[in-house]
N, CA, C and O atoms as CSV, one atom per row, in Angstrom:
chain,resi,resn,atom,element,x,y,z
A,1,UNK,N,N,73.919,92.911,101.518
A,1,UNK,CA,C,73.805,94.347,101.402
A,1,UNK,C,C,75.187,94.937,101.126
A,1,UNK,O,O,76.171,94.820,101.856
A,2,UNK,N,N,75.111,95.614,99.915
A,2,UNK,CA,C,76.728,96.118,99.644
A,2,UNK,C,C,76.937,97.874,100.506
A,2,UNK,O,O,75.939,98.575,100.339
A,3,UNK,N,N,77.900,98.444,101.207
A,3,UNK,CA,C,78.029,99.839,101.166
A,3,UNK,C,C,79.221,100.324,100.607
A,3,UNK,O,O,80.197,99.577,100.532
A,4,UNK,N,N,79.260,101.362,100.247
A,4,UNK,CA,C,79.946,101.853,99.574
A,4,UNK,C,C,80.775,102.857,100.556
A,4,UNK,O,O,80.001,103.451,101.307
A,5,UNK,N,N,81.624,103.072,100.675
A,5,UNK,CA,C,82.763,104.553,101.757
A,5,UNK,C,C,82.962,105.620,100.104
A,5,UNK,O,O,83.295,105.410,98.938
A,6,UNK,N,N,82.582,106.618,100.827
A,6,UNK,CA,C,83.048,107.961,99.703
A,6,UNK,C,C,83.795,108.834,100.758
A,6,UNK,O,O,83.394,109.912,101.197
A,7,UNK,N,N,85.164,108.069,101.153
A,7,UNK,CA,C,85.800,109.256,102.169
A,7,UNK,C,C,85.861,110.789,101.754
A,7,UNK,O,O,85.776,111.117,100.570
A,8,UNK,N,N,85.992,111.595,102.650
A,8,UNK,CA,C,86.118,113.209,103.071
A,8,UNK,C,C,87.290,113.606,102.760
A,8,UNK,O,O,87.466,114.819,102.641
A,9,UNK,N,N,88.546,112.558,102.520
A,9,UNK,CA,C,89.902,113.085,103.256
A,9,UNK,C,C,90.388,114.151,101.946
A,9,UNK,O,O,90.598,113.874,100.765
A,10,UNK,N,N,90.438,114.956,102.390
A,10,UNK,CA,C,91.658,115.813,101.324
A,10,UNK,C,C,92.876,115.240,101.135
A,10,UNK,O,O,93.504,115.447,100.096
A,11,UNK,N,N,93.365,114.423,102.162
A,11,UNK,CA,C,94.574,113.926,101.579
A,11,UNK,C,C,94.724,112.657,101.612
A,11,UNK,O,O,93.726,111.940,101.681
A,12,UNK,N,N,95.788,112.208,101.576
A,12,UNK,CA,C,96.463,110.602,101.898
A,12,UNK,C,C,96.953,110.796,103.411
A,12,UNK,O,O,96.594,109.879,104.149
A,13,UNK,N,N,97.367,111.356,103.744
A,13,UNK,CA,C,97.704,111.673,105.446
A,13,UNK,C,C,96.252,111.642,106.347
A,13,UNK,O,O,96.277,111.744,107.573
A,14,UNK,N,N,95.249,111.519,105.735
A,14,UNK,CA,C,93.815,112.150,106.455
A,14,UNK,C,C,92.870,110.994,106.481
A,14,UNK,O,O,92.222,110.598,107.450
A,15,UNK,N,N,92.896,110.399,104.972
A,15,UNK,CA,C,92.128,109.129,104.895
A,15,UNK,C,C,92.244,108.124,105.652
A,15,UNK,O,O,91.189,107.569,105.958
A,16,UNK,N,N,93.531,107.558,106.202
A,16,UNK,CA,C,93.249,106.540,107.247
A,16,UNK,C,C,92.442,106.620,108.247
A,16,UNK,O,O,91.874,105.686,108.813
A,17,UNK,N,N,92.331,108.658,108.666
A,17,UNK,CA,C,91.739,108.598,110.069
A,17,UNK,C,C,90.499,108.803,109.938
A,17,UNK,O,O,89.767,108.627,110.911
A,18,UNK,N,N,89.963,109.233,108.673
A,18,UNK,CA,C,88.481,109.434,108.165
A,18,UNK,C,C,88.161,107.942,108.007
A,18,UNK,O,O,87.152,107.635,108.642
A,19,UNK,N,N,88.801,106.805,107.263
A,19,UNK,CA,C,88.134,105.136,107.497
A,19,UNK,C,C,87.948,104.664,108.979
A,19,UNK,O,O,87.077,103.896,109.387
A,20,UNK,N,N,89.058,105.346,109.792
A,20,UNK,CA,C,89.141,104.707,111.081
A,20,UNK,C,C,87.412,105.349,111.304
A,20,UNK,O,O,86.413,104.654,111.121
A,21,UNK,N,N,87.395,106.792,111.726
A,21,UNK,CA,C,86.194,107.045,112.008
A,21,UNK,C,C,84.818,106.619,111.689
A,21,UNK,O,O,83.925,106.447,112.518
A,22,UNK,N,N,84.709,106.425,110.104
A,22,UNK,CA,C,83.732,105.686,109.857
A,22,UNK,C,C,83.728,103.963,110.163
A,22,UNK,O,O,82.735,103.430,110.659
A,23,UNK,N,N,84.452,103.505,109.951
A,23,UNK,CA,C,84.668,102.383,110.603
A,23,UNK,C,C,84.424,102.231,111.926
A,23,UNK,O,O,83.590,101.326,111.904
A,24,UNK,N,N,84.625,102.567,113.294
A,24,UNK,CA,C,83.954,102.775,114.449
A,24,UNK,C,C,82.664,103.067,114.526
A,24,UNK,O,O,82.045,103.064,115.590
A,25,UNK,N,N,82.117,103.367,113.298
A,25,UNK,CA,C,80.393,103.681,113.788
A,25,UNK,C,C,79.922,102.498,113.415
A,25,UNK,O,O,78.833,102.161,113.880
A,26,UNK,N,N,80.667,101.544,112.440
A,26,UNK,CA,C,79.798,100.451,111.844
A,26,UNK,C,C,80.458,99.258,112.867
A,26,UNK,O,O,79.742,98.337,113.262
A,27,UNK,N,N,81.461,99.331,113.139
A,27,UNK,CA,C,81.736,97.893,113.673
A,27,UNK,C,C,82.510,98.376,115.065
A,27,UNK,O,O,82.964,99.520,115.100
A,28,UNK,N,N,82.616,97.726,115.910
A,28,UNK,CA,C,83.251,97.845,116.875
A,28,UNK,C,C,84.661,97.435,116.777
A,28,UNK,O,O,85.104,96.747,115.857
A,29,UNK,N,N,85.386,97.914,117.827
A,29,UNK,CA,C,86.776,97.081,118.098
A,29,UNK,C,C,87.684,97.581,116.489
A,29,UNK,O,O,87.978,96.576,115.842
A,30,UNK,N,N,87.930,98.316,116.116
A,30,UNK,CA,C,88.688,98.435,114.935
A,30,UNK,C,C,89.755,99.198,115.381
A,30,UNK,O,O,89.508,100.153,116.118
A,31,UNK,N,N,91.086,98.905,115.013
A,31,UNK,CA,C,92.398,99.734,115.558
A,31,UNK,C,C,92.849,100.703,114.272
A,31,UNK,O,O,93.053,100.473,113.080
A,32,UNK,N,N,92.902,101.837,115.060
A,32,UNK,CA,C,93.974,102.671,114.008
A,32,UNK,C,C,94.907,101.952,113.098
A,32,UNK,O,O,94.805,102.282,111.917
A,33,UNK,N,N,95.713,101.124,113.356
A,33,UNK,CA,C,96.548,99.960,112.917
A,33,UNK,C,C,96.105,99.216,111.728
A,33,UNK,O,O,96.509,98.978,110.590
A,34,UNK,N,N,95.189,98.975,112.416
A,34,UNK,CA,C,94.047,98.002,111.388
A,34,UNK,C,C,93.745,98.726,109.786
A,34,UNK,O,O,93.628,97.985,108.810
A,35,UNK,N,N,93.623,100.428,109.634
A,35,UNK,CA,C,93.169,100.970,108.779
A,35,UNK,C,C,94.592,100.970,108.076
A,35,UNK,O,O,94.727,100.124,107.193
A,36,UNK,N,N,95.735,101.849,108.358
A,36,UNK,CA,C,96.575,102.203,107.938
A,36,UNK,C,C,97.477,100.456,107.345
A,36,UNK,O,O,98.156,100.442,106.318
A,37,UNK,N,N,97.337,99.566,107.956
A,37,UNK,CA,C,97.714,98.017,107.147
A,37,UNK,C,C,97.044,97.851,106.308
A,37,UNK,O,O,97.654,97.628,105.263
A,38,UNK,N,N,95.670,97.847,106.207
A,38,UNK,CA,C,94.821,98.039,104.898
A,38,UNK,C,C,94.876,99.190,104.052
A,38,UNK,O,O,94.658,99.060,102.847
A,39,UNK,N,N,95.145,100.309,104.557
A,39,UNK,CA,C,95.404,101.259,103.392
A,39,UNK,C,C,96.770,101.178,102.556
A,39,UNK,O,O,96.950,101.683,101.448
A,40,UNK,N,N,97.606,100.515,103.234
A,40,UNK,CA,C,99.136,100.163,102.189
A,40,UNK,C,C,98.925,99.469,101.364
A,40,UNK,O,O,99.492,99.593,100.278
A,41,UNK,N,N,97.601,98.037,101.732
A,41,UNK,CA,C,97.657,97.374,101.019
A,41,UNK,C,C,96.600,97.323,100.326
A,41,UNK,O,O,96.369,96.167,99.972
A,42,UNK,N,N,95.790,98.122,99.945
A,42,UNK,CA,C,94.385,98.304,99.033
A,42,UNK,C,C,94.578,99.514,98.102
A,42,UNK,O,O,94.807,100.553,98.720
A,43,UNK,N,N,94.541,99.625,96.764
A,43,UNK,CA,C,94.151,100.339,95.755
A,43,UNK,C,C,93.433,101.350,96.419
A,43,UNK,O,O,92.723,101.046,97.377
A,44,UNK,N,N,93.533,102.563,96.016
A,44,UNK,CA,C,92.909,103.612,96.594
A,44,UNK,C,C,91.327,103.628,95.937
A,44,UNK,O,O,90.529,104.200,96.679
A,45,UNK,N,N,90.875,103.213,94.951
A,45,UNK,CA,C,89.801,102.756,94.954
A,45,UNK,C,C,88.831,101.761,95.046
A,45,UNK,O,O,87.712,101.723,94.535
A,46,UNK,N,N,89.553,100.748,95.952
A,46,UNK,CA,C,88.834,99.331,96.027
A,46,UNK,C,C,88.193,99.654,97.719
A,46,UNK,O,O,88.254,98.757,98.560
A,47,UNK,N,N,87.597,101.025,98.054
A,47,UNK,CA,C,87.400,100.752,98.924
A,47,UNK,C,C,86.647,99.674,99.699
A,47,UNK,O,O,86.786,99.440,100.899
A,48,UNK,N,N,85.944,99.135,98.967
A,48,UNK,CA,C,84.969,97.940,99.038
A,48,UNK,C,C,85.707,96.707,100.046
A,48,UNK,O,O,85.246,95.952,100.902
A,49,UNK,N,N,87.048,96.913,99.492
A,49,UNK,CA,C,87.938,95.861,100.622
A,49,UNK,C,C,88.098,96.084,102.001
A,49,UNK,O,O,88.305,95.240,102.873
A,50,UNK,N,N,87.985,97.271,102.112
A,50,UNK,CA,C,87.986,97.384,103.898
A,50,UNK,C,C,86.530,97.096,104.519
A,50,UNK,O,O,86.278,96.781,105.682
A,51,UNK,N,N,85.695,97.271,103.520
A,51,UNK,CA,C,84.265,96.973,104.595
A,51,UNK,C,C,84.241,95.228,104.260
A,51,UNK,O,O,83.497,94.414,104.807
A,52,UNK,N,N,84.983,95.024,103.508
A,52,UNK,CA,C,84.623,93.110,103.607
A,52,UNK,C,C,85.380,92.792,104.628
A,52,UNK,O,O,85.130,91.803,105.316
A,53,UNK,N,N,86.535,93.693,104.887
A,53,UNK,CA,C,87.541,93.067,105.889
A,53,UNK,C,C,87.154,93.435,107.020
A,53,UNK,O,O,87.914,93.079,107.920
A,54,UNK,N,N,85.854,94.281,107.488
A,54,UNK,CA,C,85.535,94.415,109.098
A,54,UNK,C,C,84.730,93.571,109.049
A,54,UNK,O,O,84.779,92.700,109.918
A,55,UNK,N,N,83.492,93.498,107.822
A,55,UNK,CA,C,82.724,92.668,107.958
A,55,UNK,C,C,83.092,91.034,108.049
A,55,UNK,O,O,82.344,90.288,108.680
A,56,UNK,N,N,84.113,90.604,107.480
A,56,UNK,CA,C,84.538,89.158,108.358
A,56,UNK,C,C,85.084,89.234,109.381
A,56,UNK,O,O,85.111,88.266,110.141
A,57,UNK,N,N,85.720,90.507,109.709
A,57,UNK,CA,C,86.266,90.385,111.264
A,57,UNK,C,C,85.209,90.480,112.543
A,57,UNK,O,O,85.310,90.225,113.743
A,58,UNK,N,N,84.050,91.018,111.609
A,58,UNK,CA,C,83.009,91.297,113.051
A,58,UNK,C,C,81.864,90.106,113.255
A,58,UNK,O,O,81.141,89.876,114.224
A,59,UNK,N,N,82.002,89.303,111.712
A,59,UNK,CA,C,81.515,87.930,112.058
A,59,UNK,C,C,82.530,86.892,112.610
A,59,UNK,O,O,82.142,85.963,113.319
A,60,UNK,N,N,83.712,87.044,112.308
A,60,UNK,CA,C,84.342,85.844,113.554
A,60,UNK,C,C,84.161,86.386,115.024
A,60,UNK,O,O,83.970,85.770,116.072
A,61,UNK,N,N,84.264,87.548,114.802
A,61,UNK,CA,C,84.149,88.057,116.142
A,61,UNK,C,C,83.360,87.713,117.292
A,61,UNK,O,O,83.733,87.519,118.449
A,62,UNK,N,N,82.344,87.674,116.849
A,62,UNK,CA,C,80.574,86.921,116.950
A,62,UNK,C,C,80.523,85.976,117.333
A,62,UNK,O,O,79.871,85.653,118.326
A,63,UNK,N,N,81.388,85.060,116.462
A,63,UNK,CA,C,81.128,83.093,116.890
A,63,UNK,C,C,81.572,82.868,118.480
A,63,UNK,O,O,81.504,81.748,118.987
C-alpha cells in the first residue's frame, strides 16, 4: 500500500513539525530528530522517503 504526505507547512521552518505530527499518528516512537535528519537529507519532493523510512523502522521495531 503506497501513501502519499501532502504537508500543510507554509514554510521550511514548519514542515519538519507538520511530518513529525503526521508521522506520530501513523507510527509510534518517532523523534523530532528523526524528521529534521531526514529532511536535510531528502529532496523536498521525495516525500515518499520518509514514510519508507518509518515504515522499516516500525517493522524492525516489531521483530
Amino acid at each position: 500500500m503506497t501513501t502519499e504526505i501532502f504537508p500543510k507547512a507554509k514554510t521550511l521552518v514548519e514542515e519538519p513539525l507538520v511530518l513529525h505530527t503526521y508521522a506520530t499518528k501513523c507510527w509510534q516512537n518517532v523523534r523530532l530528530s528523526d524528521i529534521f535528519r531526514l529532511r536535510l537529507n531528502t529532496e523536498r519532493n521525495d516525500w515518499h522517503q520518509y514514510i519508507g523510512h518509518f515504515n522499516d523502522s516500525s517493522e524492525e521495531s516489531a521483530r
